[in-house]
N, C-alpha and C positions, 0 to 999 in steps of 0.2 A: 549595488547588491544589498538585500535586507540581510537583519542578524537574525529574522526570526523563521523559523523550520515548524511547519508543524506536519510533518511527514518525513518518518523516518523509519528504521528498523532497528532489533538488537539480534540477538541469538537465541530468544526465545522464542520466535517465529522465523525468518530466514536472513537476518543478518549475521554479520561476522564479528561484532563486538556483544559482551556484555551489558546490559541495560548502565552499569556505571563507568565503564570503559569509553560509553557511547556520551558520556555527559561530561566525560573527561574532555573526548574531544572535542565537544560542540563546544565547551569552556576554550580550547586552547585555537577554536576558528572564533571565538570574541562573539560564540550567539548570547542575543537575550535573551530568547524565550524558543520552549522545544517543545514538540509535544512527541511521545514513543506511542506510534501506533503499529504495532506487530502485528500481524494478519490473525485475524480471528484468536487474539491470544492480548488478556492483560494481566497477566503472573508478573511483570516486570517493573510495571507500574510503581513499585511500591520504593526496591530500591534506586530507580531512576529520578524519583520523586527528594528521596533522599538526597545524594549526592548532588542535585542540582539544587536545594537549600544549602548546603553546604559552599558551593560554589557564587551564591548570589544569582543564580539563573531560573527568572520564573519558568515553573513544570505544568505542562498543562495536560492533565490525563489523554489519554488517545487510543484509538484501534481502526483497525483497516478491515471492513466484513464484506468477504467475498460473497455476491451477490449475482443469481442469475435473473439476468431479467431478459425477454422475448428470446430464449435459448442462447445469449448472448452471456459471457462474463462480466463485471463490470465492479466498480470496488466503490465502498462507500465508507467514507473517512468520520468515526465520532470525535468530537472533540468537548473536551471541559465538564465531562459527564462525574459521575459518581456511580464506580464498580459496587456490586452488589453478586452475592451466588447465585440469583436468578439469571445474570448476564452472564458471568463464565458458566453458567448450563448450557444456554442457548448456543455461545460460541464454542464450548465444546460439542456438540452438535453436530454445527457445521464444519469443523474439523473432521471429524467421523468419515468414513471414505474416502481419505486421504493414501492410504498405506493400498490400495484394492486400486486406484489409481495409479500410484507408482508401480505399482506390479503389473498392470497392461501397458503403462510407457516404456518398462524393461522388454517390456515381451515386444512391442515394436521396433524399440532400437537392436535388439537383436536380431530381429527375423529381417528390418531393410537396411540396415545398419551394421551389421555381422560388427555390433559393439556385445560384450558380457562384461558381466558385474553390476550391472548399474545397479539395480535394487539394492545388493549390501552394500556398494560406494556409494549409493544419497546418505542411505539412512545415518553411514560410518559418521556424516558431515552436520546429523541434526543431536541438537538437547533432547527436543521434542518429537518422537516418531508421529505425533499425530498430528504435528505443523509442517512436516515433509512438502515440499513443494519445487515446482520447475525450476527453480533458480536451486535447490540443491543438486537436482539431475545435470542440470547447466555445470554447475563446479563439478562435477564428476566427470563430465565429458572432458572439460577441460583439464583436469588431472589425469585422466587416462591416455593423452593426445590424440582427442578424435575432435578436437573442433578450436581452432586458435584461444579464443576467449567466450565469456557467457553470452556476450550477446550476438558473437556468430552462432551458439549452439540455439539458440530462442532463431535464426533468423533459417539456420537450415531445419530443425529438426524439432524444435519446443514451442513455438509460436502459436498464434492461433489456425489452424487449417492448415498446419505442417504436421510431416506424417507420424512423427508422434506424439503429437498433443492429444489428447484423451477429454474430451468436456465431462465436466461434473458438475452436478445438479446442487446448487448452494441452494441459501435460504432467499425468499423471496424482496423483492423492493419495498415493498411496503413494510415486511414484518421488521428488516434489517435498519429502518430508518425509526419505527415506532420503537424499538429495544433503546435505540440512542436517546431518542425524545423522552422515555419514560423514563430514564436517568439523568435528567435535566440537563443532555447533552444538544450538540450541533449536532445534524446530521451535512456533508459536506460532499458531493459529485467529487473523486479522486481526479485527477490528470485526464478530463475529459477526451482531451484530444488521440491519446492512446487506443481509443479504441474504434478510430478509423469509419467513423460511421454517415453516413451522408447528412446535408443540409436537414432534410427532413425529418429523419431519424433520431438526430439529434435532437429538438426540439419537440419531439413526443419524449422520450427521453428527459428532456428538463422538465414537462410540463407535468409528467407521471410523478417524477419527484418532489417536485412543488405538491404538487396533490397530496403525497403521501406525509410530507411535513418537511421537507427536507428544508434546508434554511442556507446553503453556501455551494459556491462551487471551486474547486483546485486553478484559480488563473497562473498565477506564480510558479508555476510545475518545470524544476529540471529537465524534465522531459518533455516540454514544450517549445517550439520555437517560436520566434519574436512574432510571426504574422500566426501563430497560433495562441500565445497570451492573448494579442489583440483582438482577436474573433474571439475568447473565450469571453473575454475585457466585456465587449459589447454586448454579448447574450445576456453575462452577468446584470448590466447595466437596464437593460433591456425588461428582464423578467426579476428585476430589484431583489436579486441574492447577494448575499454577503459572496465576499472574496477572500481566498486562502492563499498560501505559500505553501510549500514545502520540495524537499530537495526529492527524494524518494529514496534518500541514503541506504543503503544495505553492507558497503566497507568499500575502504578505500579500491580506487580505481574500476570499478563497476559503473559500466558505462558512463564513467565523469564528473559523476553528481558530486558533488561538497558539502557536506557535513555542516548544516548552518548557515548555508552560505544561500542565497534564493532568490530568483528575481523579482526587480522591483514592481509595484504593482502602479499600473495605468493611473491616472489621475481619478478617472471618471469611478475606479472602483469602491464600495465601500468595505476597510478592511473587517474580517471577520472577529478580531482580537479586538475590537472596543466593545462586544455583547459580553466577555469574558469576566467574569466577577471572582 
């Protein structure tokens, strides 16, 4: 397993720690290097940055900008950039119809679901009401006893094309990869394999990204399996993008993932942390 995570969450977008809580414990899983990418949110940045000097653990800026491309969801990971208020405008932005979201996935889990509350039980679970997202309706359901754990709630009810998932209209592929670039960042393909898309598909997909600047793609992903690294491995290899890790941490015990902990990447990959300055 690698020490190094560059995909993770805190509580400023939908994890369960602290941005220093979070550096706490990638310090006491032995990472070396972290990068806090919070969905469309880098307020965090600054004290994670902190604490992880403190600790001896190189900090590598990061964000996760939910991106729709051919009416599809898809997440594009920056890494090693330089925040600016031009960039927290943009990604506050895409934040924006957040809360008008959670309010038609309450309205459906109620009317197929005969579930109530949910809109003030997400919101109860966020810092931030305008980073409100399916993984806090998920912990709702699951505090209420209407679905075992979060990723039965994502599998009956939150998921893509389950009856209450609600699509929302993010910012585009190309604008979300040029924000990263004009920050002197990586632009990075998230946990490709996530989103379930065929042969074909995939590969307009890589090739749009390429185009658009993008420079990596997520092989090393928690949420990838081994014969899905290695098909990532290859594509990577294939159309000569950099290669990434990360766990997809959000708090312990959610769906698995470790905290710093990430799998190793194929031979053939080149990793993405030696462009890193």
């Amino acid at each position: 397993m690698s020490s190094i995570d560059l995909h993770c969450h805190s509580y400023i977008s939908d994890g369960a720690l602290s941005p220093r809580d979070l550096i706490l414990l990638a310090h006491q899983q032995e990472a070396s290097m972290i990068a806090l990418t919070d969905h469309d949110q880098i307020d965090g940045l600054n004290e994670a940055r902190k604490t992880a000097s403190e600790l001896g653990i190189t900090f590598i800026n990061g964000v996760e900008i939910s991106v729709t491309w051919r009416h599809k969801t898809i997440h594009i990971v920056g890494l090693n950039f330089t925040p600016s208020e031009n960039m927290r405008q943009v990604l506050a932005e895409n934040r924006s119809g957040r809360l008008q979201r959670l309010a038609q996935m309450a309205e459906r889990l109620e009317k197929r679901g005969k579930i109530t509350g949910v809109y003030e039980g997400a919101l109860a679970l966020v810092n931030h009401p305008d980073s409100v997202s399916r993984t806090h309706v998920a912990q709702y359901l699951v505090a209420c006893g209407a679905v075992r754990n979060t990723n039965h709630a994502f599998k009956k009810w939150l998921g893509d094309g389950k009856p209450a998932c609600v699509p929302h209209q993010w910012i585009g592929l190309n604008d979300a990869v040029q924000l990263i670039k004009n920050h002197n960042g990586i632009a990075v393909l998230a946990h490709p394999a996530r989103y379930r898309l065929s042969a074909t598909i995939n590969r307009l997909l890589i090739e749009e990204f390429i185009a658009a600047g993008g420079e990596a793609v997520e092989v090393g992903s928690s949420t990838h399996n081994l014969s899905e690294q290695l098909r990532w491995a290859e594509l990577a290899h294939q159309y000569q993008l950099l290669s990434s890790v990360g766990s997809d941490f959000h708090g312990n015990g959610e769906f698995g993932r470790h905290l710093g902990k990430t799998p190793d990447l194929p031979s053939i990959c080149t990793p993405v942390w030696i462009v890193f300055k």
